[in-house]
C-alpha positions as CSV (number, residue, x, y, z in Angstrom):
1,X,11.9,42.9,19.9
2,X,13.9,40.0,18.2
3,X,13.5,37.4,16.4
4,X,12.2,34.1,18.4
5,X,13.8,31.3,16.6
6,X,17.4,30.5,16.4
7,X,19.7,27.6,14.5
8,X,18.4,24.6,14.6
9,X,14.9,25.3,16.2
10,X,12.3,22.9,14.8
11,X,8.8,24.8,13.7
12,X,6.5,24.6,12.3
13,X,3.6,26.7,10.0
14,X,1.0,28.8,11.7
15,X,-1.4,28.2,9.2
16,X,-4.3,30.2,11.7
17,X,-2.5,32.9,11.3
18,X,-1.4,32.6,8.2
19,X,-4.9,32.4,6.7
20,X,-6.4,35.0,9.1
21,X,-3.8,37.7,9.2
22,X,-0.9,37.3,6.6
23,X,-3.3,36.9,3.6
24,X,-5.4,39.8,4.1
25,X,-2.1,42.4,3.9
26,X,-2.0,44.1,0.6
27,X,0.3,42.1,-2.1
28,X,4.3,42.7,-1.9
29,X,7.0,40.2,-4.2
30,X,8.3,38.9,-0.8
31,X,4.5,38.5,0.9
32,X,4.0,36.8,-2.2
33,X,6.6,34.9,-2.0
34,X,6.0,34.1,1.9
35,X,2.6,32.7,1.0
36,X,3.5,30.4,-1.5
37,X,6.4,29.2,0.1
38,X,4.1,28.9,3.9
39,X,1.8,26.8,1.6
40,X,4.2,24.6,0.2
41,X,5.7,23.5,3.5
42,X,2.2,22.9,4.8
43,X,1.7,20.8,8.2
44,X,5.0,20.2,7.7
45,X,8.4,21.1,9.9
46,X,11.6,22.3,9.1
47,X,14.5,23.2,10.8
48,X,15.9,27.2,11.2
49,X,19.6,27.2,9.0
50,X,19.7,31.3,9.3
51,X,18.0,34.0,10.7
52,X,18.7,38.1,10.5
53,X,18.0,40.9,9.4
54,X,19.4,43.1,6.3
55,X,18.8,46.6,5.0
56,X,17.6,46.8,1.0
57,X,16.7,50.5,-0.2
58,X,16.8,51.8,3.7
59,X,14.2,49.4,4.4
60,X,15.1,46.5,7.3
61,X,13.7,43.1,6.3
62,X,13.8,40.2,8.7
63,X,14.6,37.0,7.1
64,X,14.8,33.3,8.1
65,X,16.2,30.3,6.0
66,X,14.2,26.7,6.7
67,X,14.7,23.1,5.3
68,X,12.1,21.0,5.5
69,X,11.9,17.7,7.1
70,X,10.0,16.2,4.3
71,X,12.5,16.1,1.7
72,X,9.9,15.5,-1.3
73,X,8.7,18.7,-0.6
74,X,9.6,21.6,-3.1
75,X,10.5,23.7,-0.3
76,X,13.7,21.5,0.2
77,X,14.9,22.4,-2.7
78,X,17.5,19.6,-3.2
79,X,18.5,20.2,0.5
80,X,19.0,24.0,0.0
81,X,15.6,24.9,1.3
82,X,14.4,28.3,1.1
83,X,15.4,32.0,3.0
84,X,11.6,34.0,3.8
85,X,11.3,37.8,4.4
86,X,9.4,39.8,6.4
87,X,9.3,43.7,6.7
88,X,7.8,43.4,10.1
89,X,9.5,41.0,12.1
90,X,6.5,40.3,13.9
91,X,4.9,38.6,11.2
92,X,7.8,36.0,11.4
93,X,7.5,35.5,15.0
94,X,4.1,34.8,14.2
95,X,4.1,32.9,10.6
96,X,6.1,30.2,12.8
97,X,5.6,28.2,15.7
98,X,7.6,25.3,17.5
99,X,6.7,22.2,17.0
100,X,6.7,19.9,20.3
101,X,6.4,16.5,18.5
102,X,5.6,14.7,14.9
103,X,6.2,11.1,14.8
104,X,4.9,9.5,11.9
105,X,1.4,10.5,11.3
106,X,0.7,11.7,15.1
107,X,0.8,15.1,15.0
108,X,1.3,16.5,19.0
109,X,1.6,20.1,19.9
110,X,2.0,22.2,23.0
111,X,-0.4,24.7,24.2
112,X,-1.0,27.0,26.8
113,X,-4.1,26.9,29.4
114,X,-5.6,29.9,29.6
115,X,-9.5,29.4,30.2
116,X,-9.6,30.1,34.1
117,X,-10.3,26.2,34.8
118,X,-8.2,23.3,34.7
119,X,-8.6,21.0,31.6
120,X,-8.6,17.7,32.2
121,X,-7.0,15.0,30.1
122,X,-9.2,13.3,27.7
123,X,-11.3,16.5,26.6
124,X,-11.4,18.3,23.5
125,X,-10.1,21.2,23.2
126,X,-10.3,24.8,20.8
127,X,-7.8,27.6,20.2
128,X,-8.3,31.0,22.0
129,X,-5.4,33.0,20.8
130,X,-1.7,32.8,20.7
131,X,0.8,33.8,22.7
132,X,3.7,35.3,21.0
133,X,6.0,35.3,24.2
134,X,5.9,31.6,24.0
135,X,5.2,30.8,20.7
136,X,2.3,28.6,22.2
137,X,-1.9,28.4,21.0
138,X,-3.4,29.5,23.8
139,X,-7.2,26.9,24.0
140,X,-9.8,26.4,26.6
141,X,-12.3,23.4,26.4
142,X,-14.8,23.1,23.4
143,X,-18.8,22.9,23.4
144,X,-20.8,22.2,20.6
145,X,-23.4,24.4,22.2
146,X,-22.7,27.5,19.7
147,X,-20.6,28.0,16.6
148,X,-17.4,30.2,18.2
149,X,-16.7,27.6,20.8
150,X,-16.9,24.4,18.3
151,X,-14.1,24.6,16.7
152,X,-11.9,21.3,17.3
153,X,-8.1,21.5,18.0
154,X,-7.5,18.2,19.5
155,X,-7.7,16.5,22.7
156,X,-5.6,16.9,25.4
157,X,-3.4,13.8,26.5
158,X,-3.1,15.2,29.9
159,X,-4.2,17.4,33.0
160,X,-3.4,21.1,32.1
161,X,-3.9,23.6,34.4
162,X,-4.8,27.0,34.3
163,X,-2.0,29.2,33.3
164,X,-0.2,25.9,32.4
165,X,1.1,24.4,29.3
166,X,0.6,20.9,28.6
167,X,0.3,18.7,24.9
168,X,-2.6,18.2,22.8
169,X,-3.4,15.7,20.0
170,X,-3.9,17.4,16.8
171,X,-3.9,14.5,14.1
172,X,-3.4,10.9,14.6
173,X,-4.8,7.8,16.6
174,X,-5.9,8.5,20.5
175,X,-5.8,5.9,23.2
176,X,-7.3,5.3,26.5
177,X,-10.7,7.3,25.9
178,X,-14.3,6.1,27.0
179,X,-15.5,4.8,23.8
180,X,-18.1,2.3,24.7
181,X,-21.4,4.5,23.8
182,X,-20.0,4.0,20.1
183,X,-21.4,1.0,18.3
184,X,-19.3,0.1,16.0
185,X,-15.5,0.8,14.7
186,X,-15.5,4.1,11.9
187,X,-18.4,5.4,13.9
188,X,-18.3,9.4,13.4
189,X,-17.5,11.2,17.1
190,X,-19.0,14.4,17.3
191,X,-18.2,17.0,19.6
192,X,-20.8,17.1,22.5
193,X,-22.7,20.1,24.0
194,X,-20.9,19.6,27.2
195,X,-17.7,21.1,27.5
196,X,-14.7,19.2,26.0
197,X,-16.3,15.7,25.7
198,X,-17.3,13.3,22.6
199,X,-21.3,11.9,21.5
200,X,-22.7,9.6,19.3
201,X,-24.7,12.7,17.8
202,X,-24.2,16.2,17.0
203,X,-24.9,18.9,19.0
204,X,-25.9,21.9,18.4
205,X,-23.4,22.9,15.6
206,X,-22.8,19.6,13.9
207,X,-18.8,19.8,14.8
208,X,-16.7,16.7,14.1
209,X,-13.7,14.8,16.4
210,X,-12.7,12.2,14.4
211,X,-13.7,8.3,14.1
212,X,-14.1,5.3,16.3
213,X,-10.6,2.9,15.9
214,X,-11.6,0.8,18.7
215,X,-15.2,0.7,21.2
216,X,-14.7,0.0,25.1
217,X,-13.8,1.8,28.0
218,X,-10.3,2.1,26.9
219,X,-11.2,2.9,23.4
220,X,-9.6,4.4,20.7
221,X,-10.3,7.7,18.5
222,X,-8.5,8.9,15.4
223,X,-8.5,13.0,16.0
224,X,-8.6,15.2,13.0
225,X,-8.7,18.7,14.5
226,X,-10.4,22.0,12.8
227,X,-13.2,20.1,11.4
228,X,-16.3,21.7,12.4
229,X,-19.4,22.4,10.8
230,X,-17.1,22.1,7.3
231,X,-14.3,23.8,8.1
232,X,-11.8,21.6,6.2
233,X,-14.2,18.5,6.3
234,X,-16.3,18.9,3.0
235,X,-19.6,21.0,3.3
236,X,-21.6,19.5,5.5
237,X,-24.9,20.6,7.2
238,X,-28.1,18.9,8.7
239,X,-29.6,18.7,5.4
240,X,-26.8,19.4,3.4
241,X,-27.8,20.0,-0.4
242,X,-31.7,19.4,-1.1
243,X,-35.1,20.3,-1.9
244,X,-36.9,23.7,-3.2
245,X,-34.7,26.3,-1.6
246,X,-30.9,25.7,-3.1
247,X,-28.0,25.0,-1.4
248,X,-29.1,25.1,2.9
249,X,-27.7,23.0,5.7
250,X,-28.1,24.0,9.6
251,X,-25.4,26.4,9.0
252,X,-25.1,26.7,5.2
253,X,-21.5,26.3,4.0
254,X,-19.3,27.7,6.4
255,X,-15.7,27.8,7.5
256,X,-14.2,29.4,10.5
257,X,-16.6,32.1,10.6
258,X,-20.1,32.1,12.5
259,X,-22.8,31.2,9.8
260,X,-20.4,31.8,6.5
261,X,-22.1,31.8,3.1
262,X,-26.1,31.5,3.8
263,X,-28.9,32.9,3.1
264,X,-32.7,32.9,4.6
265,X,-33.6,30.3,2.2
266,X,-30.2,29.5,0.2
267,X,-30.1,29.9,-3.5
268,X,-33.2,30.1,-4.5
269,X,-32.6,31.0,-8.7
270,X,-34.3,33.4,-11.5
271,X,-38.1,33.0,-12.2
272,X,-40.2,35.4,-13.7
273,X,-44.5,34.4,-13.7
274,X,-44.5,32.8,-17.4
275,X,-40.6,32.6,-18.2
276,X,-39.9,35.0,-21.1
277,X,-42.5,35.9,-23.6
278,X,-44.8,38.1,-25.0
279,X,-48.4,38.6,-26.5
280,X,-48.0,37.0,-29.5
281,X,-44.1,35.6,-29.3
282,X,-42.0,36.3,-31.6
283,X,-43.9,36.3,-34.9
284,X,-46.4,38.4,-36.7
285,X,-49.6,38.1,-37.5
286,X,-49.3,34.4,-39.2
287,X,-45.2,34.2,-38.7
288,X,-43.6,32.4,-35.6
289,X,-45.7,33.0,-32.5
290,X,-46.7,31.9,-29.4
291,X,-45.1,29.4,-27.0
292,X,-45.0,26.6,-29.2
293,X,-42.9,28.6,-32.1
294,X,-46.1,28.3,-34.4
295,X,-48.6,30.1,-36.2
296,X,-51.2,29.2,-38.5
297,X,-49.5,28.5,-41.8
298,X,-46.1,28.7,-40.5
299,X,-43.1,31.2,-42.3
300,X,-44.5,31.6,-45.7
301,X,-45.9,34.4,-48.2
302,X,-45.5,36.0,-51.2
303,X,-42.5,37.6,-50.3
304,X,-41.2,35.2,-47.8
305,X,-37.9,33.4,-48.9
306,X,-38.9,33.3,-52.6
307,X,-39.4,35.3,-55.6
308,X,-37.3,38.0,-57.8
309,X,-35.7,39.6,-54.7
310,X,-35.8,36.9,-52.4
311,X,-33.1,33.8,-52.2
312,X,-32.5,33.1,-55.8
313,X,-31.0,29.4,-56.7
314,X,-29.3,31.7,-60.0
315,X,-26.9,34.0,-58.2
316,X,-27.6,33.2,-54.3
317,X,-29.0,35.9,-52.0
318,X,-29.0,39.2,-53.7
319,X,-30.0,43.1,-53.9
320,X,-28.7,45.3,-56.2
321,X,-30.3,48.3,-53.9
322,X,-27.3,50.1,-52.3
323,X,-27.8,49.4,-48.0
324,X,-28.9,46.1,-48.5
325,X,-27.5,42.7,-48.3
326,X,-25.3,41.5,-51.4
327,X,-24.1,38.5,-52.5
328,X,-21.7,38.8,-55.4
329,X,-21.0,35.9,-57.7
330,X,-18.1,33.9,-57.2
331,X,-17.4,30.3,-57.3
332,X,-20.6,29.8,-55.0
333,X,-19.2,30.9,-51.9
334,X,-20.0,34.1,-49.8
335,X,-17.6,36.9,-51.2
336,X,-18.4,40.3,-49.8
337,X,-21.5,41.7,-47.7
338,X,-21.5,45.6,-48.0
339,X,-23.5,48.5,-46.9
340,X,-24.1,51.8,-47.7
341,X,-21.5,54.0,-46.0
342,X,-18.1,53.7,-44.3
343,X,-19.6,53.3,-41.0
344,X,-21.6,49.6,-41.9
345,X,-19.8,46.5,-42.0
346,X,-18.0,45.2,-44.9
347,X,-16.9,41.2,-44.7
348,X,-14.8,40.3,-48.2
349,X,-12.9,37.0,-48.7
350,X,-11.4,35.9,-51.4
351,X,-9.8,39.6,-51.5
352,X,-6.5,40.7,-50.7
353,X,-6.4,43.7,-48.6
354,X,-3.2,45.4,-47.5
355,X,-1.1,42.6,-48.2
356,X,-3.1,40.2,-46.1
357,X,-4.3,37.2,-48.7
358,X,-6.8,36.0,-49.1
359,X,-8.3,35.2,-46.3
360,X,-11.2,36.5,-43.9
361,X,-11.6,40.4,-43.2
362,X,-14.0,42.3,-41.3
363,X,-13.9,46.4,-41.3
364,X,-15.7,49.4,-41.0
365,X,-16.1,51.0,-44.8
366,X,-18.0,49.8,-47.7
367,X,-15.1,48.7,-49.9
368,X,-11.1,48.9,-50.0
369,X,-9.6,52.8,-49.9
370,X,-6.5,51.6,-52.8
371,X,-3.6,50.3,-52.2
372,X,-2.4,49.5,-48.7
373,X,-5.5,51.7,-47.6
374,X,-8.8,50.0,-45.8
375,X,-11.1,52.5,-46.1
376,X,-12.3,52.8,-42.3
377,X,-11.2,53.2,-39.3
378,X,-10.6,49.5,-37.8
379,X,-9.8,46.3,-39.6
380,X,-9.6,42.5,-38.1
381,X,-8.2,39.9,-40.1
382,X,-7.2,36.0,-40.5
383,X,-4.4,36.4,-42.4
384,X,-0.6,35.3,-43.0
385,X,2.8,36.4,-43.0
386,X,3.1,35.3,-46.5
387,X,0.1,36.7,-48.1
388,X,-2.0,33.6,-49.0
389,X,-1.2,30.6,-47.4
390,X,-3.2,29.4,-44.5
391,X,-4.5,31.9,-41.6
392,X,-2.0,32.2,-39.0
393,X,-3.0,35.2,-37.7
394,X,-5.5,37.4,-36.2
395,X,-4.3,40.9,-36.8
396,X,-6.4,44.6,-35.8
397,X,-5.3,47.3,-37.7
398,X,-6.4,51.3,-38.0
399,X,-6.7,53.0,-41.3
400,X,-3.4,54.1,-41.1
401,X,-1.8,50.8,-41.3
402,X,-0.6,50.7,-37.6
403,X,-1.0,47.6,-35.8
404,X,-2.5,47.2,-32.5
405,X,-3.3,43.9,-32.3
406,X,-1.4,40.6,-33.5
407,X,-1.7,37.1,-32.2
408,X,-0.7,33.9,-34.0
409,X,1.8,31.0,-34.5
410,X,3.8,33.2,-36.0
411,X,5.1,35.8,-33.4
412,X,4.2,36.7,-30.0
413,X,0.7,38.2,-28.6
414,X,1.2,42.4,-28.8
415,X,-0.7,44.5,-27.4
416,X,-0.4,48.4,-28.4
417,X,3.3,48.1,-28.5
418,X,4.1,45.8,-25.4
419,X,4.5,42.3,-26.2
420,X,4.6,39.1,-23.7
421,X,6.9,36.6,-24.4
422,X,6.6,33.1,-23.0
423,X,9.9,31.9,-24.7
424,X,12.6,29.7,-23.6
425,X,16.1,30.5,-24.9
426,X,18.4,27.5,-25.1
427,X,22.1,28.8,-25.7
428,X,21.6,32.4,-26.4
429,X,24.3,34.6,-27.9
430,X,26.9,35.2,-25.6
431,X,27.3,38.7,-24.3
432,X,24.0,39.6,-25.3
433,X,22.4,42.8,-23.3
434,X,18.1,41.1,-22.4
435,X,15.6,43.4,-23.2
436,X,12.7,44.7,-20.5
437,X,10.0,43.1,-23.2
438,X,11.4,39.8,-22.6
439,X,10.4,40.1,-18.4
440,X,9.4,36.6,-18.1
441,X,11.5,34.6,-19.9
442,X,13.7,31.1,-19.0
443,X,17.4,31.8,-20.3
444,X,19.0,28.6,-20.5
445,X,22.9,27.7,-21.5
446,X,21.6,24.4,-24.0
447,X,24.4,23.3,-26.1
448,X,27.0,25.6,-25.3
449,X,30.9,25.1,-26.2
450,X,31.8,28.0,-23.6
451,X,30.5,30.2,-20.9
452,X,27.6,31.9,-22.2
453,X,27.4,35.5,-20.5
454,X,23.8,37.4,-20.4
455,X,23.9,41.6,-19.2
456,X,20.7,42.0,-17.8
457,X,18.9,45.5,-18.6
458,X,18.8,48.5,-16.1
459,X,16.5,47.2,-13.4
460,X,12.7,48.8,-13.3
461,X,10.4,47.1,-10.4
462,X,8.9,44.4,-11.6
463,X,11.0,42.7,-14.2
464,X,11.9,39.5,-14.0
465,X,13.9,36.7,-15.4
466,X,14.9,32.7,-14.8
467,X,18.4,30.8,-15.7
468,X,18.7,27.7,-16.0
469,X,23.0,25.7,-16.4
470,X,22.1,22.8,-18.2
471,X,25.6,22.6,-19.6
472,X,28.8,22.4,-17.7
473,X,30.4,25.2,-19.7
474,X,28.8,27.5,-17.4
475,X,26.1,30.6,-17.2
476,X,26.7,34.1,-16.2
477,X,24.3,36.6,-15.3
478,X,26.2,40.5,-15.2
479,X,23.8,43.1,-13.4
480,X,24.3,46.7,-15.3
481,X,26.3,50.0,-13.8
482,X,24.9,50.7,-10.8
483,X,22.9,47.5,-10.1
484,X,23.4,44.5,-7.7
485,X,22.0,41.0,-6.9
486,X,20.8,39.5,-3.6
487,X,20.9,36.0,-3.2
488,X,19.6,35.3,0.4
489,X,22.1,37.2,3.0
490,X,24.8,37.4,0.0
491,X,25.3,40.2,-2.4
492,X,27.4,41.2,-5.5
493,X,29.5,44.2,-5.8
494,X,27.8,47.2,-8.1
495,X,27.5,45.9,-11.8
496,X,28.6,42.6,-10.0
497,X,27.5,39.2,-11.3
498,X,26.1,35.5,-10.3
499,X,27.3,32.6,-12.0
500,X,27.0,28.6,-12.2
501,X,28.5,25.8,-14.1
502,X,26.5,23.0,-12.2
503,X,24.3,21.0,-14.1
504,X,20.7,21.7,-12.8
505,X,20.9,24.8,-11.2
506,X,18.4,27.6,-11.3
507,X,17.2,30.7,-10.1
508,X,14.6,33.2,-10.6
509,X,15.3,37.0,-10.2
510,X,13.0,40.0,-9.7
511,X,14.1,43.5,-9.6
512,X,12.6,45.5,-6.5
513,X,13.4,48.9,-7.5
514,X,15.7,50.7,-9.6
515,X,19.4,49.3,-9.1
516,X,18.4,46.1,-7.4
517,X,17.8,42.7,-8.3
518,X,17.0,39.9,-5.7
519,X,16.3,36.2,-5.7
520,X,12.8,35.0,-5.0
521,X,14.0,31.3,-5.2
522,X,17.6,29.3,-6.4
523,X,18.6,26.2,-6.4
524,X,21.9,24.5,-7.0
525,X,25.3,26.4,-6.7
526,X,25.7,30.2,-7.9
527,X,28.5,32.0,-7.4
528,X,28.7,35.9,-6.5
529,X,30.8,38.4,-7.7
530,X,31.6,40.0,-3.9
């Protein structure tokens, strides 16, 4: 088997297949990268600049390079475009597809016949397969008489017959089509229950052609294909969203599938007989009760919120009884809440504990174990790097001091010992080795008087970094002994490197195994050390 497409081939995405057969695979960097990329381009088409094939850790990818015809797009990539690869080469063949013809917004493509009839010009049409011989849909005509036969393609602008291959509308205005049962221009057309023809009414499945541009027997239609029963139309249905039983249409919401998301009688909700309650609510004999949060005298009583151990307007709320809850005095304000043992809770401010400030802490113990001790097992705390300025922090700590949590303003979220940064380093020291904690960063050459010169670490799958020259002086990138890096079909020698000293130039690297680093996208001019 080869590859299908050559130099200069015009294609486009096959997004059927795409969304069928490449998404469900299990998750690689360079399916990843496929998807995104396949997404990107869109309905749109590019032109081949490279195809081959290349060996990477005894494994043979297949790779093709594409720029787009749409040059906003960000797979053009300031006319670079973008190289894909595939480790089965049949997944190219059938990620891409020639395109016959795109002028403006009429979208035309060629397909092959293969229903057993001949299908003549003006009907609608639906796609049956693909044949990867010819890179061509295979279609047959389309009813509206049951869901797997109502999905519209187009309409086809001439006679094809069986076995042939002729060109169908996909998107864009239609002429010369018997309009005149239409009443009125931007009258829906649906697709009929008779094969490959247009009604002023749904059919069976409520499947969508397009609109009305002009009424008469040389009318006029604009054809949107793939639009039935809300696949890629909105969510549609005969009654769409209403009434006692949720969500419900004729089909419920559904997509290329059959009946997709539905139910007998849509989302119907939670309901219990009387909602949530009990016999008497929640009260007690005279408290809060019933469904109207009422009793007969309300929250009151002798020992209610009142009296010598109740809320006190002296010293706040307060029980000298060890286990309960304490208030001590102190400027008015809340200052500790203790228990009894060093498994309750203990909430201080106004302390300072272990250096913290004084600030908010909550930990299990009933007080402080000393100096740079917190009594308990597990601590959490507002606090700040200087010890009683303004929380910057929220810090988890064991008894032992050892931190396994910090996140703040003033350093980067941690984690039990791995840390994510999300910096961006203008002008960092030149000949500095990067560290594997720093996976995820954007290097940049800001301000720089000279070639600044970054030694990557020893690659381990999974790391990755971005450079970005925004100075002429230049940016180097130097892999480590025994590791290399792939740009496209180039690569450098072993502890090779890249470089750029164009203004605006970027890449992003990702190391796929142990001594190899490749490029998932660049942009501008890099050098490589060959």
């Amino acid at each position: 088997m080869a590859i299908n497409f050559v130099v200069n081939d015009i294609i486009t995405v096959n997004t059927s297949y795409v969304a069928t057969t490449l998404s469900a695979l299990p998750e690689t960097p360079s399916l990843n990268q496929v998807l995104e990329m396949t997404g990107y381009l869109g309905s749109d088409s590019a032109t081949v600049t490279a195809v081959g094939t290349l060996v990477v850790s005894g494994q043979t990818l297949s790779y093709i390079s594409l720029l787009p015809s749409n040059t906003s797009s960000l797979v053009y990539n300031n006319g670079q475009g973008v190289t894909l690869y595939f480790a089965v080469e049949a997944q190219l063949n059938n990620t891409f597809e020639i395109a016959s013809a795109s002028v403006g917004s009429v979208l035309y493509t060629t397909c092959e016949n293969n229903s057993g009839v001949t299908i003549p010009k003006n009907s609608v049409v639906r796609q049956t397969g693909f044949n990867t011989t010819t890179q061509q849909p295979q279609i047959a005509l389309a009813s509206a008489s049951a869901s797997g036969t109502s999905v519209v393609m187009g309409i086809a602008d001439s006679d094809i017959l069986n076995g042939a291959s002729g060109g169908v509308l996909i998107e864009g205005s239609y002429q010369g089509i018997d309009t005149s049962g239409f009443s009125a221009v931007g009258d829906i057309a649906y697709l009929s229950n008779t094969l490959g023809a247009v009604a002023t009414s749904a059919g069976a499945v409520n499947a969508t052609v397009g609109r009305i541009l002009a009424v008469g027997t040389d009318g006029s239609i604009f054809v949107r294909g793939i639009l039935a029963a809300g696949a890629g139309g909105g969510a549609t249905g005969a009654t769409g969203i209403r009434g006692t039983t949720g969500i419900q249409g004729g089909t419920g919401i559904q997509g290329l599938g059959v009946t997709g998301l539905q139910g007998a009688t849509g989302i119907v909700g939670n309901q219990g007989g009387t909602g949530l309650q009990g016999g008497t609510g929640l009260g007690g004999s005279t408290g809060i009760q019933g469904l109207g949060l009422t009793g007969a005298t309300g929250i009151q009583g002798l020992t209610g919120f009142f009296g010598s151990t109740g809320i006190s307007t002296l010293n706040g709320i307060l029980n000298t009884t060890p286990g309960q809850l304490q208030f001590t005095t102190g400027n008015g304000a809340i200052n500790q809440v203790v228990g009894p043992t060093d498994q309750s809770l203990l909430i201080s401010a106004g302390q300072s504990v272990a250096g913290v400030g004084k600030d908010l802490n909550l930990r299990s113990g009933n007080a402080p174990g000393g100096s740079g001790a917190h009594g308990g097992d597990i601590i959490w705390h507002l606090g700040s790097s200087d010890g009683g300025a303004s929380p910057t922090r929220l810090l988890v700590e064991n008894s032992s001091n050892t931190l396994l949590l910090a996140v703040g303003f003033d350093n980067d979220a941690s984690l039990g010992g791995f840390t994510y940064r999300t910096n961006v380093f203008p002008k960092p020291t030149t000949g500095v080795t990067i560290t594997a904690d720093y996976s995820g960063t954007v290097y940049t050459n800001e301000g720089a008087a000279a070639l600044v010169e970054l030694n990557l670490p020893t690659a381990v799958s999974g790391l990755t970094y971005s450079f970005y020259c925004q100075d002429a002086d230049g940016i180097r990138i130097n892999a480590s002994g025994g590791n290399t890096i792939r740009i496209a079909g180039s690569v450098s020698a072993t502890a090779g490197f890249i470089k750029s000293t164009v203004v605006g130039s970027a890449i992003k690297i990702v190391a796929i195994n142990a001594t190899e680093w490749i490029a998932l996208y660049s942009t501008g001019t890099w050098t490589i050390d060959i």
